[in-house]
C-alpha positions in Angstrom: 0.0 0.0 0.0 2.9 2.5 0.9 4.4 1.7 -2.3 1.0 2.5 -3.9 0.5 5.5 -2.9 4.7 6.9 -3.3 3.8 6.3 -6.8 0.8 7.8 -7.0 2.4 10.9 -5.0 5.0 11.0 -7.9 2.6 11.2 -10.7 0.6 14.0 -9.0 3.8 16.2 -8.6 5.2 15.4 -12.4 5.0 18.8 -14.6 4.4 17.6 -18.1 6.3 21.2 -19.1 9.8 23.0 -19.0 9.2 26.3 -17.8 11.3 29.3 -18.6 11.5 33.0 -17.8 11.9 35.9 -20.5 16.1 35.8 -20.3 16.5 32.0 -20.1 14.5 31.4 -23.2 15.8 34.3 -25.2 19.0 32.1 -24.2 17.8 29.9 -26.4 17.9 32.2 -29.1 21.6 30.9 -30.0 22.6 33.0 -33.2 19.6 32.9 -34.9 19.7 36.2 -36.8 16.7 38.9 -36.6 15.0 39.5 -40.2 12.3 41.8 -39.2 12.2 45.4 -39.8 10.4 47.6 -37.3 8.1 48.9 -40.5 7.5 45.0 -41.6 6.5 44.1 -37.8 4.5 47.2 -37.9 2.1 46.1 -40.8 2.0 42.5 -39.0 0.6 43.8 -35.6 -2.7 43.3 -34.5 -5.5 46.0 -33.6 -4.4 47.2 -30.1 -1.6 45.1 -30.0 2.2 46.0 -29.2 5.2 43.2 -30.1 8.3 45.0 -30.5 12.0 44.0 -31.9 12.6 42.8 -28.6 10.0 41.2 -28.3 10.6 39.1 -31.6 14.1 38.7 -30.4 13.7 37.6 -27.2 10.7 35.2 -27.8 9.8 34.6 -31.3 13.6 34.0 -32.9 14.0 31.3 -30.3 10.7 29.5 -31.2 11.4 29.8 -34.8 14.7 28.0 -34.1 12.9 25.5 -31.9 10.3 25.0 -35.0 13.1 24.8 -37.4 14.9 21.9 -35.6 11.4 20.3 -35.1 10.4 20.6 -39.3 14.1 18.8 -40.0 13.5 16.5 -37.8 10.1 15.8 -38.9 10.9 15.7 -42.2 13.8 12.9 -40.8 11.1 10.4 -40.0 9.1 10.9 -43.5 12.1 9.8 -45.4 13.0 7.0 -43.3 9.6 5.7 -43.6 9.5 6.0 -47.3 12.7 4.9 -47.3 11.6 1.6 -45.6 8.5 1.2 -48.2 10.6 2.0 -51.0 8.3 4.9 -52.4 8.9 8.5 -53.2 8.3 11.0 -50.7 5.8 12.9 -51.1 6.5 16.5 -49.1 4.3 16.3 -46.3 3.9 19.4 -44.9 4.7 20.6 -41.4 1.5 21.8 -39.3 1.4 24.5 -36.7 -1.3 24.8 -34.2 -2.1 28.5 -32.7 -5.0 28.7 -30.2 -5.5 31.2 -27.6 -8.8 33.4 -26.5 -10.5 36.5 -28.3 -8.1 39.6 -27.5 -5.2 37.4 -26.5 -2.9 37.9 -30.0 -2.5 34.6 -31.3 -3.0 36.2 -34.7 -0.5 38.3 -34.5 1.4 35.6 -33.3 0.8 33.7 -36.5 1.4 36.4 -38.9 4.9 36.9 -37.1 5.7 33.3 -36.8 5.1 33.1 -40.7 6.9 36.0 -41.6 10.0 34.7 -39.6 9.7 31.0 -40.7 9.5 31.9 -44.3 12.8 33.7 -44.1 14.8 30.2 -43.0 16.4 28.5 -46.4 15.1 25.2 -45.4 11.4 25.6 -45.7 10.6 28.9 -47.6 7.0 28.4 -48.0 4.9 29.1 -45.6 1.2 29.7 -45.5 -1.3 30.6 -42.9 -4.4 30.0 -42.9 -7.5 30.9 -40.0 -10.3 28.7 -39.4 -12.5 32.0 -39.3 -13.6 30.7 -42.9 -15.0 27.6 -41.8 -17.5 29.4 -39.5 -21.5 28.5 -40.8 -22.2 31.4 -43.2 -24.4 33.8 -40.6 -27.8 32.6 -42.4 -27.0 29.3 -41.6 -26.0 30.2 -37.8 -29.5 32.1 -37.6 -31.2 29.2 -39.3 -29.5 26.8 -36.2 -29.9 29.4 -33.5 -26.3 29.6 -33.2 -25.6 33.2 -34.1 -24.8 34.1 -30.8 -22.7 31.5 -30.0 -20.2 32.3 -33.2 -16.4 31.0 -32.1 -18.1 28.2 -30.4 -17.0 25.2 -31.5 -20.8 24.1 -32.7 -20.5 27.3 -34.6 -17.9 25.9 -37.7 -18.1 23.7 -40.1 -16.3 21.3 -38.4 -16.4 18.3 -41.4 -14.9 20.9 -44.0 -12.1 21.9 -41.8 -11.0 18.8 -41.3 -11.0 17.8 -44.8 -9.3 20.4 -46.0 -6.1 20.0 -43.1 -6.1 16.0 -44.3 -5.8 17.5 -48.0 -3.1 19.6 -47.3 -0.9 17.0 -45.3 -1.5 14.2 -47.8 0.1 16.4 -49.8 -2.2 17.7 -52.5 -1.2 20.4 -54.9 -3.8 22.3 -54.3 -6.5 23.1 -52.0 -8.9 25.7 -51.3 -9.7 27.5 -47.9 -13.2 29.6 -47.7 -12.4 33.4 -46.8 -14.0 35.1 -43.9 -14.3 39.0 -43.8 -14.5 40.6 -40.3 -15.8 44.1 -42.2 -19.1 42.1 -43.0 -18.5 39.1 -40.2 -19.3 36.6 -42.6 -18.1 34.3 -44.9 -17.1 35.4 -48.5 -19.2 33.4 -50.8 -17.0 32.3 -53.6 -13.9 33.6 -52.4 -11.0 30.9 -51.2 -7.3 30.9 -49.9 -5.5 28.5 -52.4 -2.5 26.5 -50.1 -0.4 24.9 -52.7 2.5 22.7 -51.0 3.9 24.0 -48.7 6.8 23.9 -46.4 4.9 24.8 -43.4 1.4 25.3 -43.3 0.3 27.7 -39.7 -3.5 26.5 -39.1 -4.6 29.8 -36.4 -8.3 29.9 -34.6 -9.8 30.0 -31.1 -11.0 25.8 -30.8 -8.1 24.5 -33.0 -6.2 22.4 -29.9 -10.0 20.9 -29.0 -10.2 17.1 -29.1 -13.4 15.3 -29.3 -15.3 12.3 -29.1 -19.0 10.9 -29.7 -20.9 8.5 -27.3 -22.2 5.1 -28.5 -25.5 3.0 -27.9 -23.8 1.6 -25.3 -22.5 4.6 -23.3 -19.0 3.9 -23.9 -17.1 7.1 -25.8 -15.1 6.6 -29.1 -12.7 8.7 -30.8 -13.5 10.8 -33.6 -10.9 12.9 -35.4 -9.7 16.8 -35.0 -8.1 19.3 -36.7 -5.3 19.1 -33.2 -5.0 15.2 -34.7 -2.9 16.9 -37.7 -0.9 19.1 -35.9 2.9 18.9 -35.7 3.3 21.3 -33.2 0.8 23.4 -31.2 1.1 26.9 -29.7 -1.6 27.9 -27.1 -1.4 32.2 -26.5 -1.9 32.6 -23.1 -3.1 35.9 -20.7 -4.9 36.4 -17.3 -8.7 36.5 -17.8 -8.7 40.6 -16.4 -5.8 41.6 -19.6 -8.2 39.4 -21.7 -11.2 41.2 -20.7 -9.4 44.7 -20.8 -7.9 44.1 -23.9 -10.9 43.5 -25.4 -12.8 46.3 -24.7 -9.9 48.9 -25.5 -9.7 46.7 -29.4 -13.1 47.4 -29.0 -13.2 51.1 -28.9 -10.2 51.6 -31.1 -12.5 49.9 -33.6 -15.3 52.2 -33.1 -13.0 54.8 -34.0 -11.8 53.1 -37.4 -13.4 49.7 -39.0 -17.0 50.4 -37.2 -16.9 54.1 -39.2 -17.2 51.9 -42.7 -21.1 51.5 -43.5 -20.1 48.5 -45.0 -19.6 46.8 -41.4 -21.1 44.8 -39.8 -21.2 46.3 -36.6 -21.8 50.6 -38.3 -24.4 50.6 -35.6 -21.7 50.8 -32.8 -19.7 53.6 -34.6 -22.1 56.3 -32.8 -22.0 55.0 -29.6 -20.7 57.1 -26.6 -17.3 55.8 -24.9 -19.1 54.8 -21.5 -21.9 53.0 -24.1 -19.1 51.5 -25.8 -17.3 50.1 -22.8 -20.4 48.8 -21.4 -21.3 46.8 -24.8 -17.6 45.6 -25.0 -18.1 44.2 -21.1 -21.3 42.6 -21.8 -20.2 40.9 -24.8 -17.3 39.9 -23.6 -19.1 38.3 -20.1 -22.0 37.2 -22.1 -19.6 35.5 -24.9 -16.4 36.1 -25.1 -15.6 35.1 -21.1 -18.2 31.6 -21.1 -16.4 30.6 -24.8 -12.6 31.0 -22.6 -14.0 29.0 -20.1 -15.7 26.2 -21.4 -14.1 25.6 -24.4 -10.6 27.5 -25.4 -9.1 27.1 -22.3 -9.5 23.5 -21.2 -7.3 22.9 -24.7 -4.7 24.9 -23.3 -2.2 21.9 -21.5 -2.7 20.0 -24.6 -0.3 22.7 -26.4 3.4 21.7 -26.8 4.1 25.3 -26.0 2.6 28.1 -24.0 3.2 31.9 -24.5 2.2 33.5 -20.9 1.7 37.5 -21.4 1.7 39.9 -18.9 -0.6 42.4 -19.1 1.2 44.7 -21.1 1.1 42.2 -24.1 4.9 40.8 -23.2 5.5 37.3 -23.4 7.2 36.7 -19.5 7.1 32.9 -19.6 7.5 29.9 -21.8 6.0 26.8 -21.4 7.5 23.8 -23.6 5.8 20.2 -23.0 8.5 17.4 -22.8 9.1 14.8 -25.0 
């Protein structure tokens, strides 16, 4: 029994991750160079968001050096297997994860992860792609009752999504990804994202780390696959819930003052609002939405990342998290 329960007290204290502060994983860095201009990180920000040089220095060069030593590796195993079955290899892309909340920056995370990655010799092309297109077309979110629940994970088409990541990874030439405008927060009809080939393929959206499974006749629970299933690495952005919340309502008024101002959006209505009506819309949508969507679904995924980005709340990156092998 004593035995029994040492182990058991040894599971309960193991840390699935490496944890390290600002300085020890800019450390890590080695002599990666730095690519990025300040005007070329300037174009990939986010609304409301600040990442600086030192920033991409400190925390992204590092990663991309990580990711790099992870795609050669990868690419290692591919050619031993074919190898062993004596067939051609046939350039299977490299897929990165990004999940995070609303507000938290995982998009500008992406866009500077591609614009980094795409600058090593070894792997050149790099596409990004967000699963904001495979949201239901808002007519058919209304038709369901679901409009109000958009970022949910009942809210995309989950069946397309997952066809079009096996596509790309089985190495198709070409495949099509449905576009999705945030000026008219919908769906494009018609329009498509073409990913042909590539090196590395950065798959970014709030649900994209979820894992799933459907119940049986007999109450037992069997597997079903994921988007996560395809992933070669996974990066989960990570804040406190009060940045989160904060952030979002300051994106929120800095969009009143700019994309709301188009009559062509979407949300034109808000443009007139006052800044105390704004800031109480932002709060309620974010504790009405926002907030229950972080806590019942986006968050949970989080420890199935192989790395965490911890912000502070002045947007910095302060920790890393990388899972063991």
């Amino acid at each position: 029994m004593t035995r029994v329960n040492t182990r058991r007290s040894s599971l309960s204290r193991f840390d699935p991750f490496l944890t390290f502060d600002r300085a020890a994983w800019a450390a890590l860095r080695d002599s990666t160079p730095l690519t990025l201009s300040n005007e070329e990180l300037r174009q990939l920000r986010g609304v409301n968001e600040e990442v600086s040089l030192d920033e991409v220095a400190e925390i992204y060069l590092p990663l991309t050096r990580l990711l790099n030593l992870r795609v050669m590796a990868t690419r290692g195993l591919h050619d031993a297997t074919d190898i062993f079955l004596g067939r051609r290899s046939a350039g299977v892309p490299f897929v990165i994860g990004i999940a995070g909340s609303v507000a938290a920056g995982k998009s500008t995370t992406a866009r500077v992860l591609r614009a980094l990655l795409a600058r090593w010799p070894d792997h050149p092309r790099v596409d990004l792609v967000t699963t904001d297109g495979f949201l239901y077309p808002n007519r058919v979110l209304e038709e369901r009752g679901l409009l109000a629940r958009k970022g949910f994970p009942e809210s995309y088409d989950v069946r397309a999504l997952l066809g079009f990541v096996a596509d790309v990874k089985s190495g198709r030439p070409r495949v099509e990804a449905p576009v999705y405008s945030h000026l008219h927060y919908d769906v494009v009809t018609g329009a498509t994202i073409v990913v042909e080939q590539p090196d590395i393929m950065i798959i970014e959206g709030l649900n994209v780390l979820q894992g799933s499974s459907a119940a049986t006749g007999q109450g037992t629970r069997i597997a079903r696959p994921f988007v996560s299933d395809f992933f070669d690495f996974s990066i989960y952005v990570d804040a406190g819930e009060d940045d989160l919340r904060r952030w979002y309502v300051e994106r929120f008024l800095r969009l009143r003052e700019t994309a709301f101002r188009d009559p062509q959006s979407y949300f034109h209505t808000y443009a007139t609002l006052t800044t105390a009506e704004a800031v109480s819309t932002a709060e309620r949508i974010w504790r009405e939405i926002n907030d229950v969507n972080l806590r019942e679904n986006i968050r949970p995924t989080r420890e199935r990342a192989q790395l965490v980005l911890g912000k502070a709340g002045d947007h910095a990156v302060r920790r890393v998290r990388l899972r063991k092998l």
